[in-house]
C-alpha positions in Angstrom: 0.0 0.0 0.0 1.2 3.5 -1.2 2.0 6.5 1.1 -0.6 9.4 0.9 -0.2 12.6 2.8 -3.3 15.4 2.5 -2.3 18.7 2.8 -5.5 20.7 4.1 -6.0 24.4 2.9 -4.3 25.4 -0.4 -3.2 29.0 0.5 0.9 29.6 -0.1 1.4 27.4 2.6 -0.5 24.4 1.9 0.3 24.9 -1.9 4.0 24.8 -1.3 4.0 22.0 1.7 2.0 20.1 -1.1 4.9 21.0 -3.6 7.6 20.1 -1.1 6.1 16.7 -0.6 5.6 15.8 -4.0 9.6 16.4 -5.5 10.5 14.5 -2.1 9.1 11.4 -4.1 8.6 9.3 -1.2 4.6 9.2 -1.4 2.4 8.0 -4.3 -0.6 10.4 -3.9 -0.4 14.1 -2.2 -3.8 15.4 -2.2 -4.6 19.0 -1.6 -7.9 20.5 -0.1 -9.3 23.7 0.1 -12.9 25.5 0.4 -12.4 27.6 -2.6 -13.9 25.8 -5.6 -11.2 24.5 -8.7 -8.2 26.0 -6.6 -6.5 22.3 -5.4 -7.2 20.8 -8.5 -6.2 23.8 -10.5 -2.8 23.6 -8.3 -2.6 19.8 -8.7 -3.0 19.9 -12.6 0.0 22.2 -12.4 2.2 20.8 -10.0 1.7 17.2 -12.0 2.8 18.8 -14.9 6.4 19.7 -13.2 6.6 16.1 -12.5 8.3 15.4 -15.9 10.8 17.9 -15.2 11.5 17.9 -11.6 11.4 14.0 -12.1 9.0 12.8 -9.6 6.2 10.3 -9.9 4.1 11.3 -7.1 0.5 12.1 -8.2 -1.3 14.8 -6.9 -4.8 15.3 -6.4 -6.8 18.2 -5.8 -10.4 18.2 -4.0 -12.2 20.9 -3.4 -14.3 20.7 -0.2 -17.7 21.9 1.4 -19.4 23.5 4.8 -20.9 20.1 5.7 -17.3 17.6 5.3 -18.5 17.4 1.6 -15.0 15.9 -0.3 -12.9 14.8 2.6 -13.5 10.8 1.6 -11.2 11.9 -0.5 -8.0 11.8 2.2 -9.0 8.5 3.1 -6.0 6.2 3.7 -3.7 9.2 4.8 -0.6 8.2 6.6 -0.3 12.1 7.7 -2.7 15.1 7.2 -1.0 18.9 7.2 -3.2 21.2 8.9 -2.7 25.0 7.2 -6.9 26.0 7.4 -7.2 28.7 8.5 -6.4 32.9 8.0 -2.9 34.1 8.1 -1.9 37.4 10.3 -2.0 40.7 9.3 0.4 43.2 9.8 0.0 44.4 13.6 -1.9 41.1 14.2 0.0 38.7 17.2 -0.8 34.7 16.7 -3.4 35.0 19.4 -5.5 37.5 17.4 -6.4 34.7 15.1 -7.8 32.1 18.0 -11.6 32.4 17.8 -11.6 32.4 14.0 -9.1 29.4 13.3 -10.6 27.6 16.5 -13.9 27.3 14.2 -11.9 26.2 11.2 -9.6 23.7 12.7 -11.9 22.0 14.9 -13.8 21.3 11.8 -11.2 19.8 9.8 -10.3 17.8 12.3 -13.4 16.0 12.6 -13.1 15.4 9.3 -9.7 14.0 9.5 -11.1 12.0 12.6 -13.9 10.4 10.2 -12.1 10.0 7.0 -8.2 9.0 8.4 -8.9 8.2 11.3 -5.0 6.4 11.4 -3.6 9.6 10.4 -1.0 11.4 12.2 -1.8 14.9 12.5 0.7 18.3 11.9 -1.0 21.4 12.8 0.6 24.8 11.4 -2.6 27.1 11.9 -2.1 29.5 14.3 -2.3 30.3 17.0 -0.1 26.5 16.9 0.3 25.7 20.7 -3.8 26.3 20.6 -4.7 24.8 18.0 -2.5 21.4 18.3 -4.1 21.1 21.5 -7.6 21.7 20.0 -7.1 19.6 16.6 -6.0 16.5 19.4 -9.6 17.0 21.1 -11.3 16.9 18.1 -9.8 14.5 16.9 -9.3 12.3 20.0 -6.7 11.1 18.3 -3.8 9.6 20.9 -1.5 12.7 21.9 1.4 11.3 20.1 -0.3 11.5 17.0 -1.0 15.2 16.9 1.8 17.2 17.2 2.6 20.6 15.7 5.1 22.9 13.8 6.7 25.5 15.2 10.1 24.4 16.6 11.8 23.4 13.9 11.0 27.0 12.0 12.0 28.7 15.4 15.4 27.1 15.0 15.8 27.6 11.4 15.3 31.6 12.0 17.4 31.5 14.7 20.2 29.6 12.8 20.0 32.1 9.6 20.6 34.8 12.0 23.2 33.2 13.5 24.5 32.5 10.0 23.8 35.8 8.6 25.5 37.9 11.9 28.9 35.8 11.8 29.3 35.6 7.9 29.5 32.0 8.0 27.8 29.2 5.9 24.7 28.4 7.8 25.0 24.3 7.5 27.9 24.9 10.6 25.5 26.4 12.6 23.2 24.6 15.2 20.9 25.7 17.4 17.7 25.4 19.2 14.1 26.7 20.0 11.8 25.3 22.8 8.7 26.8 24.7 5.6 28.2 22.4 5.6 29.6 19.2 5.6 33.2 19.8 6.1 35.4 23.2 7.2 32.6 25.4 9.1 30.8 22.8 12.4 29.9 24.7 16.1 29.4 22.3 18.6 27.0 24.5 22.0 29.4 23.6 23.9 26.6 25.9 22.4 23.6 23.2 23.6 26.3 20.5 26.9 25.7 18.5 28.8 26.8 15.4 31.5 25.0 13.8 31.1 22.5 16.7 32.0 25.7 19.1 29.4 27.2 21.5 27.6 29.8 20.4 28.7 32.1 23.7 32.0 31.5 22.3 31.3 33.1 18.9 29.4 35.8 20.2 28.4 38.5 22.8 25.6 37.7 25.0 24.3 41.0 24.0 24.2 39.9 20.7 22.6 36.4 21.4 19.8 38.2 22.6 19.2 40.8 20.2 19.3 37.5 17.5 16.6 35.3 19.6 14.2 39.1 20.2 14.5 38.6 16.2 13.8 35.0 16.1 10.7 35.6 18.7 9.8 38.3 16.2 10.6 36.8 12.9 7.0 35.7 11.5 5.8 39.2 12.5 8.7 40.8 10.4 8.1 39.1 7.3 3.9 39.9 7.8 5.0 43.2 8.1 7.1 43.4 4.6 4.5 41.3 2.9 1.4 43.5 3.9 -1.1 40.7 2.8 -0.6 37.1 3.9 2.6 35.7 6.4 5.5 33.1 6.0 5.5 30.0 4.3 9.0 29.0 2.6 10.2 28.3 5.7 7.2 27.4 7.4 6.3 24.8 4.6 9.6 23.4 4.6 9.8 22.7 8.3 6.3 20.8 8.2 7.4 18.9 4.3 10.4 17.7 7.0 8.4 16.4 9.5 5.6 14.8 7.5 8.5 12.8 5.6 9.7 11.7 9.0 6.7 10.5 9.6 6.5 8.3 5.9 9.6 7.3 6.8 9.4 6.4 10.2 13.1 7.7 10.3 13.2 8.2 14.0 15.0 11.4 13.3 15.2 14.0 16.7 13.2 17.2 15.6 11.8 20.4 17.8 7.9 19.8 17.7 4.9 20.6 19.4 4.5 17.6 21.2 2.5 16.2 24.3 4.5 16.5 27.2 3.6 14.4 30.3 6.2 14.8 33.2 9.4 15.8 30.8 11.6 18.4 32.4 9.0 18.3 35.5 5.7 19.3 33.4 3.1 17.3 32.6 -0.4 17.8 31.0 0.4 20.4 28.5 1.1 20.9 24.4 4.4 22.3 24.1 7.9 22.7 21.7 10.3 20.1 22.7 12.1 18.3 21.0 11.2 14.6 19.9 11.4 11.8 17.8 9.5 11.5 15.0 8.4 8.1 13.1 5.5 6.5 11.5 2.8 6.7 15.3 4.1 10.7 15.3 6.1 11.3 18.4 8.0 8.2 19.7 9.3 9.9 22.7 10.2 13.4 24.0 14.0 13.9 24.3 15.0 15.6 27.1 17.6 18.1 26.6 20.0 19.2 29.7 19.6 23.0 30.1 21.5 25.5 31.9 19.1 27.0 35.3 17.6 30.0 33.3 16.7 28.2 29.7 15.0 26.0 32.3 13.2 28.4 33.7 12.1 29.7 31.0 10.6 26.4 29.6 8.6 26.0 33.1 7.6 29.7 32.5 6.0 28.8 29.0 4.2 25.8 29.9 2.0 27.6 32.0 1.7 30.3 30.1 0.5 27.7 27.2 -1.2 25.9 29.6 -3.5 28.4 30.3 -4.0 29.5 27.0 -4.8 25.8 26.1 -7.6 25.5 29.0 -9.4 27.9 27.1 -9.8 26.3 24.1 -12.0 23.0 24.5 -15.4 25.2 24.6 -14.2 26.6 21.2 
């Protein structure tokens, strides 16, 4: 039996996590959703065309779907569903500004994931992410560890192109690392963070760390901002194409994810970026990560700030 991923919502996001997935070649079928009639097959007609060039054979299909779960047979059979539904920020707009709205959208989706792929495991990029991995598990009721979320691994990739960017070096010898939410409380782990095998404090002030993690925390809201209409998805898209593979692959590869956490680093009960490893039942385990007193803290800090945040949403 052939791999199939769905990719739900065809916005720049979906459409370019659909794109991603397909000239990976590891799937037969990518199919693309999205409310707006002809728009995912339009895109899929297209994007099968490139297959000649690009040299992939994975088909993709494009369904359009309606107010009532009209077209979601469609994803049956998905090993992994993308969840992108849902309205991107506008300029001034934080992630939390979008909770109501997206609540309605993804809880709906995921309903219809829950009927339709009901083995599926679940990535969840709408935002506000923390939220809405948290609400897309409920509705779902889906095991934990197959529902996670996207946010750590774009955190890190920001924070490494900074890092890359300040120091004039090529950014595959930098490494770092983002726990914590996506957005205020999101937490970078400067003591986990290394270039050329060095530690980061070594490479750089401290003053300068944190003027480069303000700019990570910051970074979605800068490209909303020079955009005017719409938010990030490059990036964005290629951290969830990454994941999603690591799922198809069961690769057991170590990522920073959204994940369930249930007594890691002392918390328990909450939807949170850790890091963890990924393979075909979604998260195998969370990795614990040593971290110096204050990146500790911090975690601890976001957890209940997520935590509350996430207590809020099961009446949505």
């Amino acid at each position: 039996m052939g791999k199939k991923v769905t990719v739900v919502g065809a916005g720049f996001y979906g459409s370019t996590t659909a794109q991603r997935l397909a000239e990976y070649d590891v799937f037969d079928t990518v199919v693309i959703t999205d409310i707006v009639e002809g728009k995912p097959a339009g895109l899929a007609l297209d994007l099968n065309q490139s297959r000649a060039i690009e040299g992939f054979e994975t088909k993709v299909v494009g369904v359009t779907t309606g107010p009532n779960g009209e077209g979601y047979e469609q994803i049956e059979g998905s090993d992994v569903v993308v969840i992108t539904a849902g309205l991107p920020r506008k300029p001034g707009m934080s992630r939390m500004d979008l909770l109501e709205t997206n609540a309605k959208i993804v809880r709906q989706v995921a309903e219809n994931v829950a009927k339709y792929a009901p083995n599926a495991v679940v990535i969840v990029v709408s935002n506000p992410l923390d939220e809405m991995t948290a609400l897309a598990q409920l509705a779902t009721q889906f095991p934990k560890n197959r529902v996670l979320g996207q946010a750590g691994m774009l955190d890190t990739a920001r924070f490494s192109n900074f890092v890359a960017e300040a120091l004039n070096v090529p950014v595959a010898s930098v490494r770092t690392l983002t726990l914590g939410s996506h957005g205020d409380t999101m937490v970078p782990v400067p003591s986990k963070s290394t270039v050329n095998g060095k530690p980061l404090r070594e490479a750089m002030p401290a003053e300068q760390i944190e003027e480069l993690v303000v700019k990570t925390r910051n970074g979605g809201a800068e490209v909303v901002a020079l955009l005017k209409t719409g938010s990030a998805y490059y990036a964005p898209s290629a951290a969830a194409a990454r994941m999603a593979k690591a799922v198809a692959e069961d690769s057991g590869e170590v990522m920073p994810v959204c994940a369930w956490v249930d007594g890691e680093y002392g918390i328990s009960g909450v939807y949170l970026g850790v890091e963890a490893q990924i393979g075909a039942e979604g998260v195998k385990r969370v990795v614990e990560t040593d971290l110096d007193a204050d990146e500790r803290a911090s975690l601890l800090e976001a957890a209940e700030a997520v935590r509350a945040k996430q207590g809020d949403i099961s009446s949505m």
